[in-house]
ModelCIF file with pLDDT and N, C-alpha, C, O atoms, coordinates in Angstrom:
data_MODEL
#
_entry.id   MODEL 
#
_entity.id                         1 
_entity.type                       polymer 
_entity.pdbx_number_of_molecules   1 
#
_entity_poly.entity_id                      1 
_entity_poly.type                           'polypeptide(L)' 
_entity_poly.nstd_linkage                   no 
_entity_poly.nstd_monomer                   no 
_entity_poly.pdbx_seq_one_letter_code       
;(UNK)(UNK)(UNK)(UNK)(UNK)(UNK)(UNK)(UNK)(UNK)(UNK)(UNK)(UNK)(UNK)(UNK)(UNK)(UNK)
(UNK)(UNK)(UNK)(UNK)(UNK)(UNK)(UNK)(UNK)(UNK)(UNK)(UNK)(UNK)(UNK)(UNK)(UNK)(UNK)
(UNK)(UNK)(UNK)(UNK)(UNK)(UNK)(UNK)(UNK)(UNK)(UNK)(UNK)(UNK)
;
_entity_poly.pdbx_seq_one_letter_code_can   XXXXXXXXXXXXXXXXXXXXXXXXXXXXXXXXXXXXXXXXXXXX 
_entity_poly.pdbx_strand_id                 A 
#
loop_
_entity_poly_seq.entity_id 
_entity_poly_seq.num 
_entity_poly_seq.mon_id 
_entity_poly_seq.hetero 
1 1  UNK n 
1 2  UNK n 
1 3  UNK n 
1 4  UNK n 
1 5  UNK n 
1 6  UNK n 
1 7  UNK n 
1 8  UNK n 
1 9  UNK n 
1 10 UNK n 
1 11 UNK n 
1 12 UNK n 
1 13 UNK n 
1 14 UNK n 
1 15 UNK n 
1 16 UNK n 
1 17 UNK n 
1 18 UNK n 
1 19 UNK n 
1 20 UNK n 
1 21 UNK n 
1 22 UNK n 
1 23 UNK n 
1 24 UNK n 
1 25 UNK n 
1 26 UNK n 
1 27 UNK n 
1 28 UNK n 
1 29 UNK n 
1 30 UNK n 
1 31 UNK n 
1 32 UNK n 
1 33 UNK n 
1 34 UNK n 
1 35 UNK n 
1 36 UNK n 
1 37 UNK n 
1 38 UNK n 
1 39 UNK n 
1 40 UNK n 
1 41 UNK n 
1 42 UNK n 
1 43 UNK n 
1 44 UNK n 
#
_struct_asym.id          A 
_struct_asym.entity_id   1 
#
loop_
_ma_qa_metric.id 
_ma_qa_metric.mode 
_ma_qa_metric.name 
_ma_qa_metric.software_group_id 
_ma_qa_metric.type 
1 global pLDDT . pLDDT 
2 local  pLDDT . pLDDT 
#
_ma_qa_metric_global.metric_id      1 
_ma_qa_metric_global.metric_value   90.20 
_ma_qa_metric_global.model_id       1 
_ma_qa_metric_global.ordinal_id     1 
#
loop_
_ma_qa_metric_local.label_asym_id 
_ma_qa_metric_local.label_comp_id 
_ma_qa_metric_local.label_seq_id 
_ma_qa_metric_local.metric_id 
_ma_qa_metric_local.metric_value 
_ma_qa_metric_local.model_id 
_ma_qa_metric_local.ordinal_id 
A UNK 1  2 70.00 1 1  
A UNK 2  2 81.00 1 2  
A UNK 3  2 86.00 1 3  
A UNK 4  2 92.00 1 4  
A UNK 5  2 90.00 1 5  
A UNK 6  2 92.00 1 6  
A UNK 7  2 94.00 1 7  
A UNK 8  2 94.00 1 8  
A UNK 9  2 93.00 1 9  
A UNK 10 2 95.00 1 10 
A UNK 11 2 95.00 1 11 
A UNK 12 2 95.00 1 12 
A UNK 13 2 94.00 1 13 
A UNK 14 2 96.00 1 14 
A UNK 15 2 96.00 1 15 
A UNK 16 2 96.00 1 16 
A UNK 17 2 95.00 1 17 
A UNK 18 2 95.00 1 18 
A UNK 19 2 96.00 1 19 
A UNK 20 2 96.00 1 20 
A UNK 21 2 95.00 1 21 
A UNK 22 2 96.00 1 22 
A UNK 23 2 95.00 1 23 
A UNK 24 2 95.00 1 24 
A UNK 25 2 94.00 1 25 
A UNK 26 2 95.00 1 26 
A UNK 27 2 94.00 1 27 
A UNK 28 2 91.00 1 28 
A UNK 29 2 93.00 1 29 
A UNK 30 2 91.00 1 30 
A UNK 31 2 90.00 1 31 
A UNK 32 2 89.00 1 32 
A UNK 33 2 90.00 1 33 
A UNK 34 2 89.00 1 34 
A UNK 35 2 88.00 1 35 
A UNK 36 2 88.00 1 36 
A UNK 37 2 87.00 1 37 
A UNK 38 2 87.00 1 38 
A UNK 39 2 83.00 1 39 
A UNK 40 2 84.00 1 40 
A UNK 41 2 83.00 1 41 
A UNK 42 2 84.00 1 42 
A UNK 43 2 80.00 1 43 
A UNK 44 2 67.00 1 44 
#
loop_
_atom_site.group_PDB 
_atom_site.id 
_atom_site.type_symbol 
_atom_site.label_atom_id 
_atom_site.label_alt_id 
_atom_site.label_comp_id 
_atom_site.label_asym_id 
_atom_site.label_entity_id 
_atom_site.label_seq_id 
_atom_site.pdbx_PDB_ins_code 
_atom_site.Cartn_x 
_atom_site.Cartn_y 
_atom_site.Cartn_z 
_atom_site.occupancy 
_atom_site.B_iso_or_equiv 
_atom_site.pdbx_formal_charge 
_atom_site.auth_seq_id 
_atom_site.auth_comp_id 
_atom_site.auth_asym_id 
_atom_site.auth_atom_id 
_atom_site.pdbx_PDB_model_num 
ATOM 1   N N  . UNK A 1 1  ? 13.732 12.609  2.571  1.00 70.00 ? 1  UNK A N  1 
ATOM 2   C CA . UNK A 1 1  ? 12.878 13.756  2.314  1.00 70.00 ? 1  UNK A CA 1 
ATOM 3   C C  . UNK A 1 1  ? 13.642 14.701  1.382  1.00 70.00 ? 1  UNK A C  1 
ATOM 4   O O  . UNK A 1 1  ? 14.689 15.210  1.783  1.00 70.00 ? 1  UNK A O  1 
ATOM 5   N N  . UNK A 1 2  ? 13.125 14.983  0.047  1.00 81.00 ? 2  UNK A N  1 
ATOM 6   C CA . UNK A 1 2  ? 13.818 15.892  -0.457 1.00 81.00 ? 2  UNK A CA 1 
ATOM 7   C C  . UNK A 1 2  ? 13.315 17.243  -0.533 1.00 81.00 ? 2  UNK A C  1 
ATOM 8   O O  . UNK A 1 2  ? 12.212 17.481  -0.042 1.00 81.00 ? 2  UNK A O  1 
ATOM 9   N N  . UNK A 1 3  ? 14.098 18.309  -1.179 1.00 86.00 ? 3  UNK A N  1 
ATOM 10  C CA . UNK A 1 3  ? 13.760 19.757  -1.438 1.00 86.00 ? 3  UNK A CA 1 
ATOM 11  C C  . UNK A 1 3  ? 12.602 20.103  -0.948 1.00 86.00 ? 3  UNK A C  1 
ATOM 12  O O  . UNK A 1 3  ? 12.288 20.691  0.087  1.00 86.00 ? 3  UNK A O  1 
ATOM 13  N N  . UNK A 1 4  ? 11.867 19.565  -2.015 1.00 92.00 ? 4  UNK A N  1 
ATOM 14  C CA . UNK A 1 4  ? 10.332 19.796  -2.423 1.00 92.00 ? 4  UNK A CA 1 
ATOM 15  C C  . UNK A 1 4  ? 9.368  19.649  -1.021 1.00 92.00 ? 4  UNK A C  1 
ATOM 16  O O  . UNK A 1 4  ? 8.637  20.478  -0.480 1.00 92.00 ? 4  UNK A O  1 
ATOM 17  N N  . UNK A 1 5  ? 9.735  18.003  -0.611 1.00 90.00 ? 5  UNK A N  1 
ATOM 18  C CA . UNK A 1 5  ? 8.755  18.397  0.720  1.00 90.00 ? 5  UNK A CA 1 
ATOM 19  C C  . UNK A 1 5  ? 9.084  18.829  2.036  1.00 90.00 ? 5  UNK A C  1 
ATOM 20  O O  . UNK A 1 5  ? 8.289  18.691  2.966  1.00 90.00 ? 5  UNK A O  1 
ATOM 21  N N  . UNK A 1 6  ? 10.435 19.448  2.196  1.00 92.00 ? 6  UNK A N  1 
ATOM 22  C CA . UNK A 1 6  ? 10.233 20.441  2.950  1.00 92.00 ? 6  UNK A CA 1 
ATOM 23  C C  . UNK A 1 6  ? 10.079 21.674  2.223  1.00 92.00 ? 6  UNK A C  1 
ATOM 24  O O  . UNK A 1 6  ? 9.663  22.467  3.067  1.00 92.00 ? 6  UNK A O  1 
ATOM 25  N N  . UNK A 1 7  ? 10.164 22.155  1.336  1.00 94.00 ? 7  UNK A N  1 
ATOM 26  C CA . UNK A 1 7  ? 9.043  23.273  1.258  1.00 94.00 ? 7  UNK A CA 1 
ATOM 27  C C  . UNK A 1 7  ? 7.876  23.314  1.384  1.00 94.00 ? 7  UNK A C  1 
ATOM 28  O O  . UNK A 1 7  ? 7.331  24.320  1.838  1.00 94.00 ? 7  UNK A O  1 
ATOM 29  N N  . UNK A 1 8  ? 7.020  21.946  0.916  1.00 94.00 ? 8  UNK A N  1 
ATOM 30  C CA . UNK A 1 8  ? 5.589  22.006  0.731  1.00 94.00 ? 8  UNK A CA 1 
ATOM 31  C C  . UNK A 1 8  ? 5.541  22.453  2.475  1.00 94.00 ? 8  UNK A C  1 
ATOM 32  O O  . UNK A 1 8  ? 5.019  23.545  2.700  1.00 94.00 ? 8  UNK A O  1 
ATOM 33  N N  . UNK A 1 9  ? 6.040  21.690  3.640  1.00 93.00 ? 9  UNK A N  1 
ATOM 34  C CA . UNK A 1 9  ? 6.152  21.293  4.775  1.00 93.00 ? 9  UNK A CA 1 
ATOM 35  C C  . UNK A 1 9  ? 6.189  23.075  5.342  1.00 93.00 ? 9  UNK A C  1 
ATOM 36  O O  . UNK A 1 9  ? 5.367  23.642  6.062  1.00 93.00 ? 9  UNK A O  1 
ATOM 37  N N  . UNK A 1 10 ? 7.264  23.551  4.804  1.00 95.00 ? 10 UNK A N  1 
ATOM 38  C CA . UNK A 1 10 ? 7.789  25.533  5.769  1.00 95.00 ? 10 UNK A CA 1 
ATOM 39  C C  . UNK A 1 10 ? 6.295  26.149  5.015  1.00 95.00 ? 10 UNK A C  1 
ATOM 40  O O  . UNK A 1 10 ? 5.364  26.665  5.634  1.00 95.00 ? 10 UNK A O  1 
ATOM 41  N N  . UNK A 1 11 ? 6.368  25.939  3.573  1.00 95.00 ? 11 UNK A N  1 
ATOM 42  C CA . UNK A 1 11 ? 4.837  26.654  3.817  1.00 95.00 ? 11 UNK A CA 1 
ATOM 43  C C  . UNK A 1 11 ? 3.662  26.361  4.598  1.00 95.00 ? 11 UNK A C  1 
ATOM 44  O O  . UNK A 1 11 ? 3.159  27.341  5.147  1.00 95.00 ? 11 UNK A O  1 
ATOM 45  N N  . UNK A 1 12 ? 3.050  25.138  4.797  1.00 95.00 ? 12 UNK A N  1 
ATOM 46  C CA . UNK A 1 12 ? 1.939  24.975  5.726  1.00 95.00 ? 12 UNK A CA 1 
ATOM 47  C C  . UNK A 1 12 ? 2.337  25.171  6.525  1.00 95.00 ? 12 UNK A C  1 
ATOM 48  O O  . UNK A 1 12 ? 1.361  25.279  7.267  1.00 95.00 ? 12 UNK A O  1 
ATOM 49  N N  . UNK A 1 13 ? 3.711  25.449  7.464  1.00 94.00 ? 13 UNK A N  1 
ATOM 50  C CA . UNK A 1 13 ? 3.814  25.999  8.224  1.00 94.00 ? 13 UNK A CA 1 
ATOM 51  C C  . UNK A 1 13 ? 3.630  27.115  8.574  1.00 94.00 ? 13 UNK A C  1 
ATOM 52  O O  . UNK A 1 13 ? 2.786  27.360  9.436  1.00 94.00 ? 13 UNK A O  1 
ATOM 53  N N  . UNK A 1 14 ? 4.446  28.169  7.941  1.00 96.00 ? 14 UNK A N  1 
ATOM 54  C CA . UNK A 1 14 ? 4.192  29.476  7.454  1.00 96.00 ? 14 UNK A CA 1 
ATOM 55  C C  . UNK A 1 14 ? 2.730  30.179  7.368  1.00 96.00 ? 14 UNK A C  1 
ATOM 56  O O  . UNK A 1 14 ? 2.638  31.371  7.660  1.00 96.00 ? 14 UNK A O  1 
ATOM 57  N N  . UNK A 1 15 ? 1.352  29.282  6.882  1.00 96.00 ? 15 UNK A N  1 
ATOM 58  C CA . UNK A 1 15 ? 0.454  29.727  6.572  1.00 96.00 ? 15 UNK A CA 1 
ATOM 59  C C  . UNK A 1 15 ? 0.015  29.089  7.761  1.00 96.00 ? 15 UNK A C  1 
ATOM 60  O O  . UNK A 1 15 ? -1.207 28.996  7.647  1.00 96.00 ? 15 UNK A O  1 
ATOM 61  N N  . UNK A 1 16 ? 0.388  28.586  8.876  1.00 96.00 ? 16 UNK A N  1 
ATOM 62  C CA . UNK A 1 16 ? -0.065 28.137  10.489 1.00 96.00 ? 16 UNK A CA 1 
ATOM 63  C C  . UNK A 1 16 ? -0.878 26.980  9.893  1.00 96.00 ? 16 UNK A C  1 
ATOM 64  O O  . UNK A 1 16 ? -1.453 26.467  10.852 1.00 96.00 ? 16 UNK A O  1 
ATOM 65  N N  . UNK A 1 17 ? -1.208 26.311  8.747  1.00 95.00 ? 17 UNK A N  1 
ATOM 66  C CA . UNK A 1 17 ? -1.601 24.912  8.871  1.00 95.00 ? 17 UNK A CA 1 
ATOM 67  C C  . UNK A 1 17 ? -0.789 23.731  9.357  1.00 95.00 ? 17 UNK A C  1 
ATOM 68  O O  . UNK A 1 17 ? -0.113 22.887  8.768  1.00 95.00 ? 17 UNK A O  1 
ATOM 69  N N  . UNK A 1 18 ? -1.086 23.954  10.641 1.00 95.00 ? 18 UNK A N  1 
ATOM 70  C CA . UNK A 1 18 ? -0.031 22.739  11.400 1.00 95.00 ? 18 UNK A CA 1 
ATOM 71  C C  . UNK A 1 18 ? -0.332 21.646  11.547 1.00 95.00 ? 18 UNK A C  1 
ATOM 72  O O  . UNK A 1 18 ? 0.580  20.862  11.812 1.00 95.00 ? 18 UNK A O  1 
ATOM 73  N N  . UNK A 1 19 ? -1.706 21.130  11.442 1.00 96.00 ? 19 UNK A N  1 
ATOM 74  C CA . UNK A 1 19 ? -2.157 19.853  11.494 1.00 96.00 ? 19 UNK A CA 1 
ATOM 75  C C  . UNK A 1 19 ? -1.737 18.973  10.183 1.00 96.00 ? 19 UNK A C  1 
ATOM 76  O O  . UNK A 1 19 ? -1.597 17.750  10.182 1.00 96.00 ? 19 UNK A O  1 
ATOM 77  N N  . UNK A 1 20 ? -1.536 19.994  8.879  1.00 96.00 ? 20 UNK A N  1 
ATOM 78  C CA . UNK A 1 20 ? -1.847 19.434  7.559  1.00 96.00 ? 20 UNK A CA 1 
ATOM 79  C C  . UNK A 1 20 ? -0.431 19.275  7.506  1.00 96.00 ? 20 UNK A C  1 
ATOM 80  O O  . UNK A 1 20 ? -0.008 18.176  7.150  1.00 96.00 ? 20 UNK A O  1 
ATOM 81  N N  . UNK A 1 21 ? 0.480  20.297  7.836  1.00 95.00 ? 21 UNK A N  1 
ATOM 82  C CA . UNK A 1 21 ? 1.878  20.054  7.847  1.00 95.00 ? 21 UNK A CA 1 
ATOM 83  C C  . UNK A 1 21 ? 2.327  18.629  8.185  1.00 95.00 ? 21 UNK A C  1 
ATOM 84  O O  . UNK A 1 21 ? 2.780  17.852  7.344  1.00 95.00 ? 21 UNK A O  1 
ATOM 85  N N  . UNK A 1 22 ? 2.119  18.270  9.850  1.00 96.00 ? 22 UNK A N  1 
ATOM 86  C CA . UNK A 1 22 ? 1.680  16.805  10.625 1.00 96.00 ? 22 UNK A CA 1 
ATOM 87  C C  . UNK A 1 22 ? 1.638  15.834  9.918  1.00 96.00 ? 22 UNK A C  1 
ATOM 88  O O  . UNK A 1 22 ? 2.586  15.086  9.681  1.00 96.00 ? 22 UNK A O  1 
ATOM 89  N N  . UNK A 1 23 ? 0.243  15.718  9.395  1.00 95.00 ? 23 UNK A N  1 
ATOM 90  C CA . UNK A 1 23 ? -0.059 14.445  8.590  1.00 95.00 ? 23 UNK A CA 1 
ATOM 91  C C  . UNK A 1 23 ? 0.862  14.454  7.332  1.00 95.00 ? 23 UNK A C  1 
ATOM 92  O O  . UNK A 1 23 ? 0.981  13.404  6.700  1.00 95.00 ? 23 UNK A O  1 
ATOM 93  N N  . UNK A 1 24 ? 1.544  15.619  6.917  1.00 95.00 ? 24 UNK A N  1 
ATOM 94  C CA . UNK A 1 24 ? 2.075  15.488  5.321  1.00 95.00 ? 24 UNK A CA 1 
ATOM 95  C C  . UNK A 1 24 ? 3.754  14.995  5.547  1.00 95.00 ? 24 UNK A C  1 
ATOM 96  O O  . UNK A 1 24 ? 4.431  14.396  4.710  1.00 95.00 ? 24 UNK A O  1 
ATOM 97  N N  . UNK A 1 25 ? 4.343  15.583  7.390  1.00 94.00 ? 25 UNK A N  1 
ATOM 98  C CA . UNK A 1 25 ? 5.649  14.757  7.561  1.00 94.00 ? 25 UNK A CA 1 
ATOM 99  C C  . UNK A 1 25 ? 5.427  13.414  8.175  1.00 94.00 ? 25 UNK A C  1 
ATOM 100 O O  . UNK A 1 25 ? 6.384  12.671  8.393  1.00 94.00 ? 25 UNK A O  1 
ATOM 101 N N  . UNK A 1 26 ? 4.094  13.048  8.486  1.00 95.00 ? 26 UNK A N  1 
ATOM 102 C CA . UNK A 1 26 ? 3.370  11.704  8.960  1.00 95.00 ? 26 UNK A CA 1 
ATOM 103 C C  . UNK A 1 26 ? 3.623  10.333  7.757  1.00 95.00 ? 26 UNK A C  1 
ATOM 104 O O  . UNK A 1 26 ? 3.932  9.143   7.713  1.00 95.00 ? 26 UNK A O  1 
ATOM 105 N N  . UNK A 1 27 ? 3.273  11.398  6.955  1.00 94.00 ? 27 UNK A N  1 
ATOM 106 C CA . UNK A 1 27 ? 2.783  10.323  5.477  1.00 94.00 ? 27 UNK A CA 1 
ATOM 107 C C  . UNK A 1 27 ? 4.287  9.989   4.585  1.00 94.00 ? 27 UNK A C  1 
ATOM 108 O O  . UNK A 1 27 ? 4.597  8.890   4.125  1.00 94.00 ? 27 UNK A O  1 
ATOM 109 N N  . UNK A 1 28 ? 5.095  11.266  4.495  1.00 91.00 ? 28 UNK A N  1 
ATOM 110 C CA . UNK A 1 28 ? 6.501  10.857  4.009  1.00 91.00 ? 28 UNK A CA 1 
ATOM 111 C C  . UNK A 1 28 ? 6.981  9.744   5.239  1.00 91.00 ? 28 UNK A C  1 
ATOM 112 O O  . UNK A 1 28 ? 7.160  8.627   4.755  1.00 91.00 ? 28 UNK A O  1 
ATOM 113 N N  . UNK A 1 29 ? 7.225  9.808   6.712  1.00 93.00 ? 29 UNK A N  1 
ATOM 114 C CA . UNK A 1 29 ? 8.022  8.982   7.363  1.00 93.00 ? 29 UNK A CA 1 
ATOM 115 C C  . UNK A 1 29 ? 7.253  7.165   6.924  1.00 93.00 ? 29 UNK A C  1 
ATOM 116 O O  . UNK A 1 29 ? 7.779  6.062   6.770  1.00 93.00 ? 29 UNK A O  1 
ATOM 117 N N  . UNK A 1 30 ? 5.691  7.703   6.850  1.00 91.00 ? 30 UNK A N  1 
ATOM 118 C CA . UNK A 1 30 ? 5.472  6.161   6.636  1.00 91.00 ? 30 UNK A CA 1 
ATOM 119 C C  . UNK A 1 30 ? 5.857  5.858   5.309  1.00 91.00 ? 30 UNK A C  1 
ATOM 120 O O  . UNK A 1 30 ? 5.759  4.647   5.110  1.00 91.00 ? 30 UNK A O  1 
ATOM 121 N N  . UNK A 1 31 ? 6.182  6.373   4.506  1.00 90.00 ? 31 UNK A N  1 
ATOM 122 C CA . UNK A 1 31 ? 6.593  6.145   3.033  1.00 90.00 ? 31 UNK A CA 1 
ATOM 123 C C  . UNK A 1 31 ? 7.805  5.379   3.587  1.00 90.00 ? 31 UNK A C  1 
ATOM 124 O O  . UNK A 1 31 ? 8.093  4.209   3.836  1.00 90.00 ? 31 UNK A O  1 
ATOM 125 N N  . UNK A 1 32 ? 8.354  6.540   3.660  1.00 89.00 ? 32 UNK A N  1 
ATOM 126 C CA . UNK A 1 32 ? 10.021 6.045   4.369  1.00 89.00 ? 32 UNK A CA 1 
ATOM 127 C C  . UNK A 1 32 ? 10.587 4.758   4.624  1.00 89.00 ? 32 UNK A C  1 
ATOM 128 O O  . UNK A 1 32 ? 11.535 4.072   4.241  1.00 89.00 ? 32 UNK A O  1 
ATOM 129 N N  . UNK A 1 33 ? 9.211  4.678   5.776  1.00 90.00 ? 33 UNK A N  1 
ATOM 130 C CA . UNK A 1 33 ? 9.758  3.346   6.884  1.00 90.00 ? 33 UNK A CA 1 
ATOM 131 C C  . UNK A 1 33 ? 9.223  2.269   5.488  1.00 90.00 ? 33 UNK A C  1 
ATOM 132 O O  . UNK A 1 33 ? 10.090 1.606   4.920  1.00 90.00 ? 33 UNK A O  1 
ATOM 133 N N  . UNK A 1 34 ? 7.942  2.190   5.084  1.00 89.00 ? 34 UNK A N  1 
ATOM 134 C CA . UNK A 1 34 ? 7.724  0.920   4.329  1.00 89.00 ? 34 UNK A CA 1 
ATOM 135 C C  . UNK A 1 34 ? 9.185  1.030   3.537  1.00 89.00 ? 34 UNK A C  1 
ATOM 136 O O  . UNK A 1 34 ? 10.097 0.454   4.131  1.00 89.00 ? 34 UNK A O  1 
ATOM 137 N N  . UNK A 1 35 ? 9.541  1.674   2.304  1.00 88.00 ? 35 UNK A N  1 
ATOM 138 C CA . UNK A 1 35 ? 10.410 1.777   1.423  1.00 88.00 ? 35 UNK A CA 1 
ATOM 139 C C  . UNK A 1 35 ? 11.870 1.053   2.358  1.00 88.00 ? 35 UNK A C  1 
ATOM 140 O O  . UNK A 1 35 ? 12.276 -0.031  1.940  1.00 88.00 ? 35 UNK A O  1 
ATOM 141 N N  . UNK A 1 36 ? 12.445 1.555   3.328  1.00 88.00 ? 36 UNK A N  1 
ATOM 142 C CA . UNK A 1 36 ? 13.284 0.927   3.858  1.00 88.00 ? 36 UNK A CA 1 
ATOM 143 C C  . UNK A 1 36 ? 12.677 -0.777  4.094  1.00 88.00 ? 36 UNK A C  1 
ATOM 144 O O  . UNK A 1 36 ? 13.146 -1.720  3.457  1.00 88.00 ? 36 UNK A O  1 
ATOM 145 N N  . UNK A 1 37 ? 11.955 -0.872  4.765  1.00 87.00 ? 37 UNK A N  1 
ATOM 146 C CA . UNK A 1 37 ? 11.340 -2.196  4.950  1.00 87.00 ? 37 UNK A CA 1 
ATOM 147 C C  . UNK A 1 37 ? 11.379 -3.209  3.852  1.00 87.00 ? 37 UNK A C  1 
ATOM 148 O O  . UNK A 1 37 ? 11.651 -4.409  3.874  1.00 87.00 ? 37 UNK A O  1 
ATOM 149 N N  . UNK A 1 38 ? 11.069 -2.483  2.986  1.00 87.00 ? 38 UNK A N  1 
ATOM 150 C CA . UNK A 1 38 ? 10.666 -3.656  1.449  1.00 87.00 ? 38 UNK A CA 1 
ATOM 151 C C  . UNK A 1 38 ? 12.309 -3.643  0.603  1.00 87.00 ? 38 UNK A C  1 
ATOM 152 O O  . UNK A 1 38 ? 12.783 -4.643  0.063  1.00 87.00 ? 38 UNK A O  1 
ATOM 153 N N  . UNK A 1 39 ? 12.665 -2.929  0.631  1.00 83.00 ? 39 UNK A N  1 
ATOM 154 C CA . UNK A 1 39 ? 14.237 -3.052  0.352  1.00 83.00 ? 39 UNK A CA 1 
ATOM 155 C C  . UNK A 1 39 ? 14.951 -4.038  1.560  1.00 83.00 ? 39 UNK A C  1 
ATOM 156 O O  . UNK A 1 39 ? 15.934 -4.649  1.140  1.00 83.00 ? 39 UNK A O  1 
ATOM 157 N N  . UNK A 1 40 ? 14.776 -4.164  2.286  1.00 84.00 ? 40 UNK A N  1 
ATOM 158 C CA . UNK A 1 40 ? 15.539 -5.223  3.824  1.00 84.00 ? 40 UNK A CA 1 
ATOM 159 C C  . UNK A 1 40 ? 14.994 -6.180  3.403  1.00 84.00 ? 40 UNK A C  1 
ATOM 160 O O  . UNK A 1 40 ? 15.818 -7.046  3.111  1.00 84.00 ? 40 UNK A O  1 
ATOM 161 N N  . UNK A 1 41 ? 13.662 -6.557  3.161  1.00 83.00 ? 41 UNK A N  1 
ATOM 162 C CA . UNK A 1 41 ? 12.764 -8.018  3.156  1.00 83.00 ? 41 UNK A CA 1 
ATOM 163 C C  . UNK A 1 41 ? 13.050 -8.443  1.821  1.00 83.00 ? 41 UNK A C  1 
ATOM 164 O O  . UNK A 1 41 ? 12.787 -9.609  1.525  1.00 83.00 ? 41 UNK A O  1 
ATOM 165 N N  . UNK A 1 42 ? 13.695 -7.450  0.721  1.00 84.00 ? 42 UNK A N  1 
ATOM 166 C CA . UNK A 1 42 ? 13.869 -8.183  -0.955 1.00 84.00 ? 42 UNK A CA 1 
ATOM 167 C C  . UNK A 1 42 ? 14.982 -8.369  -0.976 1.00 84.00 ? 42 UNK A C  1 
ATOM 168 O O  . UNK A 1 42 ? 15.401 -8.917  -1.995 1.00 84.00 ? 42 UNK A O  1 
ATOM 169 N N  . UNK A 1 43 ? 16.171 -7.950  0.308  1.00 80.00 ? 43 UNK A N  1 
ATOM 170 C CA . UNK A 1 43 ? 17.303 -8.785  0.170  1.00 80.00 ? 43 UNK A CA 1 
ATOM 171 C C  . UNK A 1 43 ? 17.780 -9.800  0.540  1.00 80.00 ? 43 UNK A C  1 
ATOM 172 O O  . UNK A 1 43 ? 18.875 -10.268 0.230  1.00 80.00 ? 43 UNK A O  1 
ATOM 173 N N  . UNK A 1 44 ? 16.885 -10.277 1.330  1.00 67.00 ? 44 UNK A N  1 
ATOM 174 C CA . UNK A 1 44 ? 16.903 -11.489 2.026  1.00 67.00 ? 44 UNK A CA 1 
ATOM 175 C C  . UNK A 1 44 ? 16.420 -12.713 1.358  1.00 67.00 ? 44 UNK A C  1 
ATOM 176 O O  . UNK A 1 44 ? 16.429 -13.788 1.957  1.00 67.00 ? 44 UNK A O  1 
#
C-alpha cells in the first residue's frame, strides 16, 4: 500500500465514509493477495 492510498483511505475516513473506506482497503488487499499469488505461480 503506498502514500497515496492511505490518504485516499484517512480521508474517507475523516469525512466518516467508512463503508467506502472498507471496500477501497478491501480492493487493495485483493490486489495484493492476487499480485503476490501470480508472482509465486510464475516462478514455479
Amino acid at each position: 500500500m503506498d502514500i497515496s492510498e492511505v490518504q485516499k483511505i484517512q480521508d474517507l475516513v475523516n469525512k466518516e465514509y467508512f463503508q467506502e473506506a472498507l471496500r477501497l482497503i478491501e480492493e487493495i488487499k485483493n490486489v495484493k493477495d492476487f499480485s503476490e499469488n501470480f508472482l509465486i505461480h510464475s516462478k514455479k
